[in-house]
DRENMARZA-937333 format. One record per residue (C-alpha): x, y, z; chain; residue number from 1. Coordinates in steps of 0.25 Angstrom, whole numbers. Example, Ala and Ser with C-alpha at 12.3 -4.5 7.8 and 13.67 -1.06 7.14 Angstrom:
residues 2
SITE   east  north     up  cadena  num
SITE     49    -18     31       A    1
SITE     55     -4     29       A    2
END
This chain:
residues 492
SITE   east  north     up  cadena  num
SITE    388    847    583       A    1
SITE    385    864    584       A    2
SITE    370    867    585       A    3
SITE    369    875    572       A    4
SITE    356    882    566       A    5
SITE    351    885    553       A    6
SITE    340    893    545       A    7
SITE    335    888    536       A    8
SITE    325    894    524       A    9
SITE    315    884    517       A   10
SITE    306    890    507       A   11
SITE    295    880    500       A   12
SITE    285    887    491       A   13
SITE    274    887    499       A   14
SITE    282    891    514       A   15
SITE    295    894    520       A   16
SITE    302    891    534       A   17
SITE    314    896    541       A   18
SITE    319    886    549       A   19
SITE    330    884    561       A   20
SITE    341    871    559       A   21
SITE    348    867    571       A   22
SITE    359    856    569       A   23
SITE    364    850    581       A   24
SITE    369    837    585       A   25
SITE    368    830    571       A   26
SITE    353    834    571       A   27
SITE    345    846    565       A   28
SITE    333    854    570       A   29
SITE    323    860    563       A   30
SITE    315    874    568       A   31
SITE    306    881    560       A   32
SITE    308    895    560       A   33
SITE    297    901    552       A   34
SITE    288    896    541       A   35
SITE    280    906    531       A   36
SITE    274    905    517       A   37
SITE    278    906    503       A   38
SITE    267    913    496       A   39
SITE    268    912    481       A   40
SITE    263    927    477       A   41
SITE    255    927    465       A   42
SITE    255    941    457       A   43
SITE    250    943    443       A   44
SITE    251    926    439       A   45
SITE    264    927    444       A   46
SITE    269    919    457       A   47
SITE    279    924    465       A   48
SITE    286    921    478       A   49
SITE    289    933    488       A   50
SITE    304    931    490       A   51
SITE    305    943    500       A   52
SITE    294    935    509       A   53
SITE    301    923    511       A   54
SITE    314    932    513       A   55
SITE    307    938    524       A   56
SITE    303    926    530       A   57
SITE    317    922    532       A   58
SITE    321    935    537       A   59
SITE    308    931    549       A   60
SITE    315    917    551       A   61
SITE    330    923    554       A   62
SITE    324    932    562       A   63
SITE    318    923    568       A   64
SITE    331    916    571       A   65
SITE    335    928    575       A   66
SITE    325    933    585       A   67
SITE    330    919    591       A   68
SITE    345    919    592       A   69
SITE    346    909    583       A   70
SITE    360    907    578       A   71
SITE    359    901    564       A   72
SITE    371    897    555       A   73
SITE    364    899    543       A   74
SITE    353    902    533       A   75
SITE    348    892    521       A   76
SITE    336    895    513       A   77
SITE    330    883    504       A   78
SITE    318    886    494       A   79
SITE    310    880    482       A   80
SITE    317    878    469       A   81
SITE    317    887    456       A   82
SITE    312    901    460       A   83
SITE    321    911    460       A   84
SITE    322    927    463       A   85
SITE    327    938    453       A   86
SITE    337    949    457       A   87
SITE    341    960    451       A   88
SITE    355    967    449       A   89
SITE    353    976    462       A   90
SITE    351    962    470       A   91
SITE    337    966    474       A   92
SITE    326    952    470       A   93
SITE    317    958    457       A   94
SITE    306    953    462       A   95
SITE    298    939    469       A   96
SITE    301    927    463       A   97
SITE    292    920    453       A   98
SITE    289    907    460       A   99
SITE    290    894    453       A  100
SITE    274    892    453       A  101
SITE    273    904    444       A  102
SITE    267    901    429       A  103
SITE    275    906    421       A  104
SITE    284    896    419       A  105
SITE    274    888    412       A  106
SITE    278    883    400       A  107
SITE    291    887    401       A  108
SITE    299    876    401       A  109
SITE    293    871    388       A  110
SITE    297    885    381       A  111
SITE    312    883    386       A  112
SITE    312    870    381       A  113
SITE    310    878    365       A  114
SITE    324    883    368       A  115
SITE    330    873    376       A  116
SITE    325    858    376       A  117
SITE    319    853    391       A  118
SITE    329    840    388       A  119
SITE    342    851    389       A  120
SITE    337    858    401       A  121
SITE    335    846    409       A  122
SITE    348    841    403       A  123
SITE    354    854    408       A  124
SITE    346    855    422       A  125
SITE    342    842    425       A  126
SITE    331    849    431       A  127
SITE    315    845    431       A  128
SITE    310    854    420       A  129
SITE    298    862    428       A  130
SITE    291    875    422       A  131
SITE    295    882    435       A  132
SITE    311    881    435       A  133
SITE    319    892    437       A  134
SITE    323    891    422       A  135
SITE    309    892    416       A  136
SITE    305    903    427       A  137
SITE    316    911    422       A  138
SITE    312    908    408       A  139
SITE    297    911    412       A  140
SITE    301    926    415       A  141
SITE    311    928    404       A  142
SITE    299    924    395       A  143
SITE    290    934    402       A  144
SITE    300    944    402       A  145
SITE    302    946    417       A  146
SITE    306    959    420       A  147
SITE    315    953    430       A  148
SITE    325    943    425       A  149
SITE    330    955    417       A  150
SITE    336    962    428       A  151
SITE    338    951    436       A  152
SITE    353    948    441       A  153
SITE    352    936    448       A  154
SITE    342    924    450       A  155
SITE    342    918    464       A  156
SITE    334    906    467       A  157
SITE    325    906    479       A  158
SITE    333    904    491       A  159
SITE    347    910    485       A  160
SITE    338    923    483       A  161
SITE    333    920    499       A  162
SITE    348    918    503       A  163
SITE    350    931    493       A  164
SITE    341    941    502       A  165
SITE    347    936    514       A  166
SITE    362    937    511       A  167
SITE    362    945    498       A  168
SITE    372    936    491       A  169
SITE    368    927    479       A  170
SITE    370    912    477       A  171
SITE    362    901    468       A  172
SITE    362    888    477       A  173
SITE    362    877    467       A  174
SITE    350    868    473       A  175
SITE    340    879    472       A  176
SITE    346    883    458       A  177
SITE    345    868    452       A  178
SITE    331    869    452       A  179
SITE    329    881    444       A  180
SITE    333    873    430       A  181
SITE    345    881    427       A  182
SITE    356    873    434       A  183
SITE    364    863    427       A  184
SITE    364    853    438       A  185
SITE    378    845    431       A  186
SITE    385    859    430       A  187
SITE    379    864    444       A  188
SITE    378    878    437       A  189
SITE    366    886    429       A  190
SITE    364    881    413       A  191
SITE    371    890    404       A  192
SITE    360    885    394       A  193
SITE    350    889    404       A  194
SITE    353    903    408       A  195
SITE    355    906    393       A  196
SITE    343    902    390       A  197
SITE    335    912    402       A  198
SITE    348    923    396       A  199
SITE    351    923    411       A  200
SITE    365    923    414       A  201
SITE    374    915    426       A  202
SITE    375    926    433       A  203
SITE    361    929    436       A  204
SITE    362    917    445       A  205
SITE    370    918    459       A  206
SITE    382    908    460       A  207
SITE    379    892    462       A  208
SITE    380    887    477       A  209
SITE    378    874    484       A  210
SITE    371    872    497       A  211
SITE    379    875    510       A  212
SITE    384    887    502       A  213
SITE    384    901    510       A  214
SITE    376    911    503       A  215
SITE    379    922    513       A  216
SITE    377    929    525       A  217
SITE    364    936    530       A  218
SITE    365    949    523       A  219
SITE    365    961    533       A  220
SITE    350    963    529       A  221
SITE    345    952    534       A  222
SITE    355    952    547       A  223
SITE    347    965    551       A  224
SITE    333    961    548       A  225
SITE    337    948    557       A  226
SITE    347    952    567       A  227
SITE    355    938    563       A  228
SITE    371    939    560       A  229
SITE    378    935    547       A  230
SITE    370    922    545       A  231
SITE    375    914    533       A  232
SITE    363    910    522       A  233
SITE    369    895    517       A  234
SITE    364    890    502       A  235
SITE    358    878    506       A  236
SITE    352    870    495       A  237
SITE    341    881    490       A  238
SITE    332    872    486       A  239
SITE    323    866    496       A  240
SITE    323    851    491       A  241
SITE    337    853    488       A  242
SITE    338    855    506       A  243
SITE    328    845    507       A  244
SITE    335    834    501       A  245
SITE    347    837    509       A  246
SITE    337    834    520       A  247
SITE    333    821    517       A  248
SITE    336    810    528       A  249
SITE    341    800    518       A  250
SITE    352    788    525       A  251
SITE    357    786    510       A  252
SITE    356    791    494       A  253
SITE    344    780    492       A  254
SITE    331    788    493       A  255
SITE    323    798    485       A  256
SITE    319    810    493       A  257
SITE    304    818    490       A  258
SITE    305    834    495       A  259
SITE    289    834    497       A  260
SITE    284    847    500       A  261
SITE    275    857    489       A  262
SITE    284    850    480       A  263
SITE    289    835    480       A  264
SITE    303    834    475       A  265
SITE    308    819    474       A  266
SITE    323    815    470       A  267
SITE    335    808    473       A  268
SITE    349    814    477       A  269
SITE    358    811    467       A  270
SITE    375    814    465       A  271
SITE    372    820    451       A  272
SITE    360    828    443       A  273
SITE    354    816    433       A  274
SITE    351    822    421       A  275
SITE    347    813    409       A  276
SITE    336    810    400       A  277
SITE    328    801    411       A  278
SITE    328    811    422       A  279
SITE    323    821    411       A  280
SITE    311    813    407       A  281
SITE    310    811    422       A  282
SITE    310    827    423       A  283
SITE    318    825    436       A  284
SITE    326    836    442       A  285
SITE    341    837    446       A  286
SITE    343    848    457       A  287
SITE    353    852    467       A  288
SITE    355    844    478       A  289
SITE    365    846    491       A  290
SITE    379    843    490       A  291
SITE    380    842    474       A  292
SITE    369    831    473       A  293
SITE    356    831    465       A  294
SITE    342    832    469       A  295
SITE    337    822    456       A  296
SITE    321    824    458       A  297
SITE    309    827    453       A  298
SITE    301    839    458       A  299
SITE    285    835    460       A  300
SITE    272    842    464       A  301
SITE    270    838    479       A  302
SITE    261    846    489       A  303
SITE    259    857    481       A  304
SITE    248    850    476       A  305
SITE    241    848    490       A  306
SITE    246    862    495       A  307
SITE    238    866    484       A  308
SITE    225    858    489       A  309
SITE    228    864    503       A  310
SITE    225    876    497       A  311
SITE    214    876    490       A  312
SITE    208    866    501       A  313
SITE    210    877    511       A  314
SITE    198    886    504       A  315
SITE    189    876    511       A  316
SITE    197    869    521       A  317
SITE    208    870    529       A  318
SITE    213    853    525       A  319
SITE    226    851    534       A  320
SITE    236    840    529       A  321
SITE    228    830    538       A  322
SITE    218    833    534       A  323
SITE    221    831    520       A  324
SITE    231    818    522       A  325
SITE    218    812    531       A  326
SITE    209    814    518       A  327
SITE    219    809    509       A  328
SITE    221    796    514       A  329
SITE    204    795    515       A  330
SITE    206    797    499       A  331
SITE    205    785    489       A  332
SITE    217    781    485       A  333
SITE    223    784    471       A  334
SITE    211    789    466       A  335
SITE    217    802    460       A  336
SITE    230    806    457       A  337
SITE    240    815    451       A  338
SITE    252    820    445       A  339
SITE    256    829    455       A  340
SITE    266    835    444       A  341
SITE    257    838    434       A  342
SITE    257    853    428       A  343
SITE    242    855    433       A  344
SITE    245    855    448       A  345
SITE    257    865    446       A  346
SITE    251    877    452       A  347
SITE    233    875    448       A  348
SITE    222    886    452       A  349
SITE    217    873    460       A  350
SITE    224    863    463       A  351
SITE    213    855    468       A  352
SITE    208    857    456       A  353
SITE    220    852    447       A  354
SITE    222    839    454       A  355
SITE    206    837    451       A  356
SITE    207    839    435       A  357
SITE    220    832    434       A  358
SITE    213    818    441       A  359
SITE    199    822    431       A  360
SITE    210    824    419       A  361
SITE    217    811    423       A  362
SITE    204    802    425       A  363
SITE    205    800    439       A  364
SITE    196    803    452       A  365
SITE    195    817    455       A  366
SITE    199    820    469       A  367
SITE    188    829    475       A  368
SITE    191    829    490       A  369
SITE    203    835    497       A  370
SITE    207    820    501       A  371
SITE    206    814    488       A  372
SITE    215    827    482       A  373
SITE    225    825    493       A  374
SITE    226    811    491       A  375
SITE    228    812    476       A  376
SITE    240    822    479       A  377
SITE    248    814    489       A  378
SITE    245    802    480       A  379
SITE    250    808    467       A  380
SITE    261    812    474       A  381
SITE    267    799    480       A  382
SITE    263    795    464       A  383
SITE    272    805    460       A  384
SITE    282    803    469       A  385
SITE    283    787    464       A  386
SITE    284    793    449       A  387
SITE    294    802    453       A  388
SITE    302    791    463       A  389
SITE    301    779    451       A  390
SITE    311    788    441       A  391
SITE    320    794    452       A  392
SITE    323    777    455       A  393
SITE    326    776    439       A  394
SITE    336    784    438       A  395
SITE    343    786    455       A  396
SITE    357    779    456       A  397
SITE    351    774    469       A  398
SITE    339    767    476       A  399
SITE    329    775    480       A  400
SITE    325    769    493       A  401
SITE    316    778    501       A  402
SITE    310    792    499       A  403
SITE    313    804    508       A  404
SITE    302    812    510       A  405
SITE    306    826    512       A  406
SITE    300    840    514       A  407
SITE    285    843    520       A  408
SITE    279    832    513       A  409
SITE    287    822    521       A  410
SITE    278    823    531       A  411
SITE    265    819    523       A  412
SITE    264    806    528       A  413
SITE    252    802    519       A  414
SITE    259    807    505       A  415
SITE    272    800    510       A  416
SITE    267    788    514       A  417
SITE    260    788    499       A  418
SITE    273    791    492       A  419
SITE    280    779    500       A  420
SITE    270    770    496       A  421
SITE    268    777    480       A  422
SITE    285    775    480       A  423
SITE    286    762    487       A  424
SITE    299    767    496       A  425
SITE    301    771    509       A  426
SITE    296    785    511       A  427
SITE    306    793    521       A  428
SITE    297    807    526       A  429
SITE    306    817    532       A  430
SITE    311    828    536       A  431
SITE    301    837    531       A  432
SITE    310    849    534       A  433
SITE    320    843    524       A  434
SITE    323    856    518       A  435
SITE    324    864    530       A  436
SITE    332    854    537       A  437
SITE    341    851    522       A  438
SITE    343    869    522       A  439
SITE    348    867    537       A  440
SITE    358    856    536       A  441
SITE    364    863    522       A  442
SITE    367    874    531       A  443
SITE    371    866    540       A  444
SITE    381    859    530       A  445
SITE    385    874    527       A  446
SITE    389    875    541       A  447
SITE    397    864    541       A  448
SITE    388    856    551       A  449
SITE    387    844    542       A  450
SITE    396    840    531       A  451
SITE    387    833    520       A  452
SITE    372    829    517       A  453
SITE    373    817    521       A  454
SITE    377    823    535       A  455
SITE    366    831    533       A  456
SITE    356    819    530       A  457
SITE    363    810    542       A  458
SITE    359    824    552       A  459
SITE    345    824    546       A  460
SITE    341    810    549       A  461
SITE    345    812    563       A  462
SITE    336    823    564       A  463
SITE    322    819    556       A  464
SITE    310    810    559       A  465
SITE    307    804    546       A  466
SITE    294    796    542       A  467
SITE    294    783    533       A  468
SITE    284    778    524       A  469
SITE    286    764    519       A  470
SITE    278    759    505       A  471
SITE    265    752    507       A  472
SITE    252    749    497       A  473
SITE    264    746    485       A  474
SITE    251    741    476       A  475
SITE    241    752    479       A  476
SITE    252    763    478       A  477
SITE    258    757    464       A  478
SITE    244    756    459       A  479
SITE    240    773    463       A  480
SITE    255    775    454       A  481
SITE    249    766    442       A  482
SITE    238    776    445       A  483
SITE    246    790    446       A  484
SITE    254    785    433       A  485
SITE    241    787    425       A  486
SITE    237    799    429       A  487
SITE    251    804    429       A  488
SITE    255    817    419       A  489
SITE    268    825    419       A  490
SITE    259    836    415       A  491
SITE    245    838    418       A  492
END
């Protein structure tokens, strides 16, 4: 097999990387180019991100390839779900981007339901009804008469605007756009209903493409600030869980994957979207997957929560993730818990603070030390994971086997270690670059250097240490869930 490289973009909501993928020999190798921040800017109560930063940390990442004599095939940039950049008619972007944490989507959602009942647009979507979906977003600055959507001309999510500034030409990759809320997942194509509803029509939104789609070609910009040819940008699956999953080292269709990171995404791999009165009361999600399938999940709150903490802990003490782990396990056990979902721990003053009232609100132990506060998060989240694992097995045609840990957080031996024994399976850790490597091996698919995804997955396995944690203290673990179920809200 041709050694053959690949750049890879991967853009979570608290950082980015540039990232070099070498196949050779049936095996991939990983090289981080560059890492940098992705800094939410708050102005006037608004939050926005600054799309022209993270443009120009891609520009610092080719050059870098560059300045090397790196030959690369391609380019593929992957991102976080719903948020979306406005352009206007002259093709020039209007203005940054709200990002998904802003407030004024609050509420939203219930005022759309006035006009079109939540039971119809999860019908239509088959998406998880969440106040910051591109729908109420777009709905949010129609209210508040944003003096952009009027002279707006197209809406590109997050990474097709990306591939947009490096190649000029506009495409809407269906992974990315499945989670915004407006994409009928049956039809694979935007509601009607939908775009009626926020007077937006078709056009304002580029054409629907598929991972391993080629965008275009580097436009002649971008080739002089980076000395590189006529590099090809591929549409990998935009959505960074949707790359992720295509990572995941999986032998068979028997397991249930969790995409841990800032948020923690668990769900099956299903043929088609399931859509039906169960999964809505569920309030589980249907998304675009790789290769026509479905990414059948539900999205929960994962270390945001501690990343949170971190923060506020670092005005007194710099706590490492040792630190915090070794603290943690020094904690009681069960003593305070959480619904890591819960409205109140969406985007608080104070964290720390919010985790405090809801365990005084609920009649539980306030957790006053940074241990005790670490534990109860990495508790309540295997708690939650159980919750969440419990309904997928109700309604997956399959057996769910084993978890596969993906993402940042499969490297938390202490939180996976506590989500194998909350779940009572086998817990698979690994690879934590799954979105990187699951960007890479679609543009490799683009190239025609493997054929299908399970390829993909078969190349993977040969590539990656993985970490297993087998279930133990059954008794003590279903006695914390009996626990977790008392104190459990879906709003708090």
């Amino acid at each position: 097999m041709k050694n053959t490289s690949f750049f890879a973009v991967d853009l979570g909501a608290t950082s980015g990387r540039t990232i070099l993928g070498m196949v050779k020999e049936g095996s991939i190798e990983l090289r981080e180019l560059t890492r940098f921040q992705n800094n939410l800017i708050e102005v006037n109560g608004h939050f926005y991100w600054d799309i022209y930063a993270l443009y120009h940390e891609i520009i610092n990442g080719l050059n870098q390839v560059s300045k090397e004599k790196i030959p690369i095939a391609s380019i593929g940039v992957d991102t976080w779900g719903v948020d979306f950049v406005c352009v206007g008619k002259d093709g020039e972007i209007l203005r940054n981007p709200y990002s998904y944490r802003d407030p004024h989507t609050i509420g939203l959602p219930e005022e759309l339901f006035k006009r079109i009942p939540r039971e119809d647009i999860y019908q239509m979507t088959g998406i998880q009804i969440m106040n910051f979906n591109s729908l109420y977003q777009l709905a949010a600055m129609k209210k508040n008469s944003s003096s952009v959507l009027p002279v707006t001309d197209k809406i590109l999510f997050t990474p097709d605007a990306l591939s947009y500034m490096l190649t000029g030409e506009i495409v809407t990759e269906y992974t990315i756009a499945s989670t915004s809320q407006l994409i009928n997942p049956i039809k694979k194509e935007f509601e009607p209903v939908l775009l009626e509803l926020l007077e937006l029509p078709r056009k304002t939104f580029g054409k629907l493409v598929y991972p391993g789609t080629k965008v275009g070609i580097l436009s002649k910009s971008v080739q002089m600030q980076t000395g590189l040819s006529s590099v090809p940008v591929i549409a990998v699956a935009g959505h960074d869980t949707a790359s992720a999953v295509a990572a995941v080292p999986a032998p068979d269709k028997n397991f249930a994957y969790l995409s841990s990171g800032t948020w923690s995404l668990m769900g099956i791999e299903l043929e088609q979207p399931f859509i039906n009165e169960e999964s809505f009361k569920m309030n589980f999600t249907n998304e675009g997957g790789v290769e026509g399938t479905t990414r059948f999940m539900k999205t929960i709150c994962g270390m945001w929560l501690l990343e949170r903490c971190r923060k506020e802990w670092a005005m007194v003490a710099d706590y490492s993730y040792t630190d915090l782990i070794e603290a943690a396990m020094k904690a009681p056990a069960f003593r305070s818990l959480i619904n890591p979902d819960a409205s109140c721990f969406a985007n608080p003053v104070s964290m720390i603070e919010a985790i405090k009232h809801y365990c005084k609100t609920t009649e539980q132990a306030v957790p006053e030390t940074y241990g005790e506060i670490t534990r109860c998060i990495f508790e309540s989240l295997a708690l939650i994971y159980r919750y969440t694992l419990e309904n997928l097995k109700r309604v997956a045609p399959f057996s769910i086997e084993r978890l596969h840990v993906i993402g940042g957080g499969s490297k938390n031996n202490l939180l996976n270690s506590f989500t194998a024994n909350a779940l009572g399976i086998k817990v698979v850790a690994g690879p934590s670059e799954a979105t990187a490597i699951g960007n890479i091996m679609l543009q490799a698919k683009a190239a025609g250097v493997v054929s299908s995804i399970q390829q993909m997955r078969e190349m993977i396995c040969a590539s990656i240490d993985v970490n297993v944690f087998e279930p133990v203290e059954k008794d003590i673990w279903d006695e914390g869930y009996v626990a977790f179920l008392k104190v459990f809200r879906e709003n708090i």
